[in-house]
C-alpha positions as a Markdown table, in Angstrom:
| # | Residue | x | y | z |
|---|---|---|---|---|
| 1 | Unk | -5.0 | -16.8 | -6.1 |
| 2 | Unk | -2.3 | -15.1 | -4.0 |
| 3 | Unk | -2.1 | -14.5 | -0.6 |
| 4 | Unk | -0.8 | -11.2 | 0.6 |
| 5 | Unk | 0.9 | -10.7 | 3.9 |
| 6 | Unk | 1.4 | -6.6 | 5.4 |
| 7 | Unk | 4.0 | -5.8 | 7.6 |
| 8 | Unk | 6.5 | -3.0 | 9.5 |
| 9 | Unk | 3.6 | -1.0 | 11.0 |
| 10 | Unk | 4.4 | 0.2 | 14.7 |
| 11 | Unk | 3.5 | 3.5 | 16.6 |
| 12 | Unk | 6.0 | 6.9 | 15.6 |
| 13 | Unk | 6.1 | 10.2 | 16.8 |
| 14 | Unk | 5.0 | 12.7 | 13.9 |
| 15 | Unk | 7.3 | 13.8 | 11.6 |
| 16 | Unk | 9.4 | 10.3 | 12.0 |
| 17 | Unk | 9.2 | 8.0 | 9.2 |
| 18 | Unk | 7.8 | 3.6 | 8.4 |
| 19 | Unk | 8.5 | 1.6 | 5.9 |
| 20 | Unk | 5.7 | -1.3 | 4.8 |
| 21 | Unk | 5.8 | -4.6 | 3.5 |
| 22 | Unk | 3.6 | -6.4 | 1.3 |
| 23 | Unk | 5.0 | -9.9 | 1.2 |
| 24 | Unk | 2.6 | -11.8 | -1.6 |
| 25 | Unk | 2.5 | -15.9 | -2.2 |
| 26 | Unk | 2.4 | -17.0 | -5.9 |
| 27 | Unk | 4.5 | -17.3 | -8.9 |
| 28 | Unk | 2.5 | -14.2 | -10.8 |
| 29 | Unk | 3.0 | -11.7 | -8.7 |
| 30 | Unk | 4.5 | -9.4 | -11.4 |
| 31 | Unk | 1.3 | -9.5 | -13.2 |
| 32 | Unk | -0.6 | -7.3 | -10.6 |
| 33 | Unk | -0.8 | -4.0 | -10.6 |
| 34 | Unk | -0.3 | -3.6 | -6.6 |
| 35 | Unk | -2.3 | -0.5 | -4.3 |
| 36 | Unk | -1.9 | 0.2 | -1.0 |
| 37 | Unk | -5.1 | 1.7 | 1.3 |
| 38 | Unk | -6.1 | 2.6 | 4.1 |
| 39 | Unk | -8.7 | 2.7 | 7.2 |
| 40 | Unk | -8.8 | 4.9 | 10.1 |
| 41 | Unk | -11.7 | 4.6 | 12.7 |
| 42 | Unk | -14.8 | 5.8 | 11.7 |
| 43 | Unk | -13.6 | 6.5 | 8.2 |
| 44 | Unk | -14.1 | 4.7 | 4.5 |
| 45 | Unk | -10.8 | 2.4 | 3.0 |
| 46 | Unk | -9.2 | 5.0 | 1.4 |
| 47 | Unk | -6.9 | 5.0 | -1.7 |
| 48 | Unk | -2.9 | 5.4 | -0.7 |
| 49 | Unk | -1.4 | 5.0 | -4.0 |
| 50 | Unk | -0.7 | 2.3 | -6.5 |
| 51 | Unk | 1.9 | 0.9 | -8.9 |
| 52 | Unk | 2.4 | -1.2 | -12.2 |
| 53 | Unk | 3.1 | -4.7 | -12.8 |
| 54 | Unk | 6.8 | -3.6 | -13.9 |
| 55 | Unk | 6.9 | -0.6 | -11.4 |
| 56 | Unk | 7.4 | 2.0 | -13.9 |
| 57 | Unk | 3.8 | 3.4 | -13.1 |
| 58 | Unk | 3.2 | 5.0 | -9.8 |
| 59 | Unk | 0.0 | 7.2 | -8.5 |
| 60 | Unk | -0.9 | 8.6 | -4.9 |
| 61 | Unk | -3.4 | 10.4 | -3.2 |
| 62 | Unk | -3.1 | 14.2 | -2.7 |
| 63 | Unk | -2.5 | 13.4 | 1.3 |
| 64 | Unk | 0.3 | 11.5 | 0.8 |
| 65 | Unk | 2.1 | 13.2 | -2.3 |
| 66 | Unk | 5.9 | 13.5 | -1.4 |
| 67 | Unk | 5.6 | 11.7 | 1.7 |
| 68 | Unk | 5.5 | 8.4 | 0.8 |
| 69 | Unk | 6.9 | 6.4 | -2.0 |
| 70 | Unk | 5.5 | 2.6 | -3.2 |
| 71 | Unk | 8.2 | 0.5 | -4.8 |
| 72 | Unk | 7.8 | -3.3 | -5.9 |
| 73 | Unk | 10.4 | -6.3 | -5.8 |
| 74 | Unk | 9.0 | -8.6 | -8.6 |
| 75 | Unk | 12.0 | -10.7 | -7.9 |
| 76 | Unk | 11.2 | -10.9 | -4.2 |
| 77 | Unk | 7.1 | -10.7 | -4.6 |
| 78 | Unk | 7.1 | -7.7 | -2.4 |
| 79 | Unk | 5.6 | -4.4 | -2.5 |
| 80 | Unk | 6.9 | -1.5 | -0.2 |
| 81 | Unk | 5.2 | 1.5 | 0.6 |
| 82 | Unk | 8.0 | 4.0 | 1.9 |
| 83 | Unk | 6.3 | 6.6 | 4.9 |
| 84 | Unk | 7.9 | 9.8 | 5.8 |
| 85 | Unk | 6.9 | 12.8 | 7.5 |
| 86 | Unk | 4.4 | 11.1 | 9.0 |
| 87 | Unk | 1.1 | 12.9 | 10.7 |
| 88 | Unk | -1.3 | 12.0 | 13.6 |
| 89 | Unk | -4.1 | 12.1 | 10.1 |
| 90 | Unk | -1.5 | 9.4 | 8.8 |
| 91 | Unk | -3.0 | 6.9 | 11.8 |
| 92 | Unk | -4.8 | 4.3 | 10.2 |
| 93 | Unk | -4.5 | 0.5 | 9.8 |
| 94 | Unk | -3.1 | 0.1 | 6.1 |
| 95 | Unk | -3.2 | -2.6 | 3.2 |
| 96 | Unk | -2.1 | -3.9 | 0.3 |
| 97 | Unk | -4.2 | -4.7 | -2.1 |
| 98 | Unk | -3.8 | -7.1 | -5.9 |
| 99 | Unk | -5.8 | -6.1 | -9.0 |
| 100 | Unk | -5.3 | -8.8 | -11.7 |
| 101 | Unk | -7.2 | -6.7 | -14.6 |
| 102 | Unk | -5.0 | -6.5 | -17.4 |
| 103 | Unk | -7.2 | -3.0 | -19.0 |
| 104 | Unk | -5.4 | -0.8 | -16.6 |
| 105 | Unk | -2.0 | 0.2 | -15.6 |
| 106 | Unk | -2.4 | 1.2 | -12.4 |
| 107 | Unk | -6.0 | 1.4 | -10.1 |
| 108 | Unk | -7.1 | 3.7 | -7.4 |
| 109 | Unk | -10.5 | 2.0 | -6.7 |
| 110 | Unk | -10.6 | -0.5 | -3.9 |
| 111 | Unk | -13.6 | -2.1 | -5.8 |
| 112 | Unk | -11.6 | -3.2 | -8.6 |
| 113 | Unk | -8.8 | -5.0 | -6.2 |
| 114 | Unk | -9.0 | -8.8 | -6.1 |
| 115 | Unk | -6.9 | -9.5 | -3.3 |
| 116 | Unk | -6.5 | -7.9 | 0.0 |
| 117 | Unk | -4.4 | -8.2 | 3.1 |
| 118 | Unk | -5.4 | -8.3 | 6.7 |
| 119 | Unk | -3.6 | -4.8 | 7.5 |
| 120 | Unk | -1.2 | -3.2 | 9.6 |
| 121 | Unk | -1.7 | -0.9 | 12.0 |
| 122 | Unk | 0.2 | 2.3 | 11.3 |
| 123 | Unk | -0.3 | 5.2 | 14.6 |
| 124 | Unk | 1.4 | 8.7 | 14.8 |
| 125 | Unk | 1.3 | 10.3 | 18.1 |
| 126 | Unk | 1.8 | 13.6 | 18.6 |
């Protein structure tokens, strides 16, 4: 099991930039693919993007497409998700999410994630 702890959230005016942390517990954190989502009020978890167990793999959603970037640390069993030009849509509390399925490289369904954090809360003012 691994526990997974979100971080570096905070309020920012749009167009300013935030840079998450997903700090996970374990010795195997290298053999999940890692996702970040998210959840505004009112609004279904949606899909941020994703990455492979070795990194090399990345996927976003449209919304987000060169904006923000996810990178992993295997050595330091973090995952980042890198957040610039940031909108007022952006406002949302976000996680990070563990999928241990070894038939994919990289997942965009929130059903398929095993672990999840308890969020951050990420707001854009206007």
């Amino acid at each position: 099991q691994v526990q997974l702890v979100e971080s570096g959230g905070g309020l920012v005016q749009a167009g300013g930039s935030l840079r998450l942390s997903c700090a996970a517990s374990g010795h195997t954190f290298g053999s999940y693919i890692m996702g970040w989502f998210r959840q505004a009020p009112g609004k279904e978890r949606e899909f941020v993007a994703t990455i492979s167990r070795n990194g090399g793999s990345t996927h976003y959603a449209d919304s987000v497409k060169g904006r923000f970037t996810i990178s992993r640390d295997n050595a330091k069993n973090t995952v980042y998700l890198q957040m610039s030009s940031l909108k007022p849509e952006d406002t949302a509390r976000y996680y990070c999410a563990a999928d241990q399925n070894y038939w994919f490289n990289v997942q965009v369904r929130a059903a398929m994630y095993d672990y999840w954090g308890q969020g951050t809360q990420v707001t854009v003012s206007s």
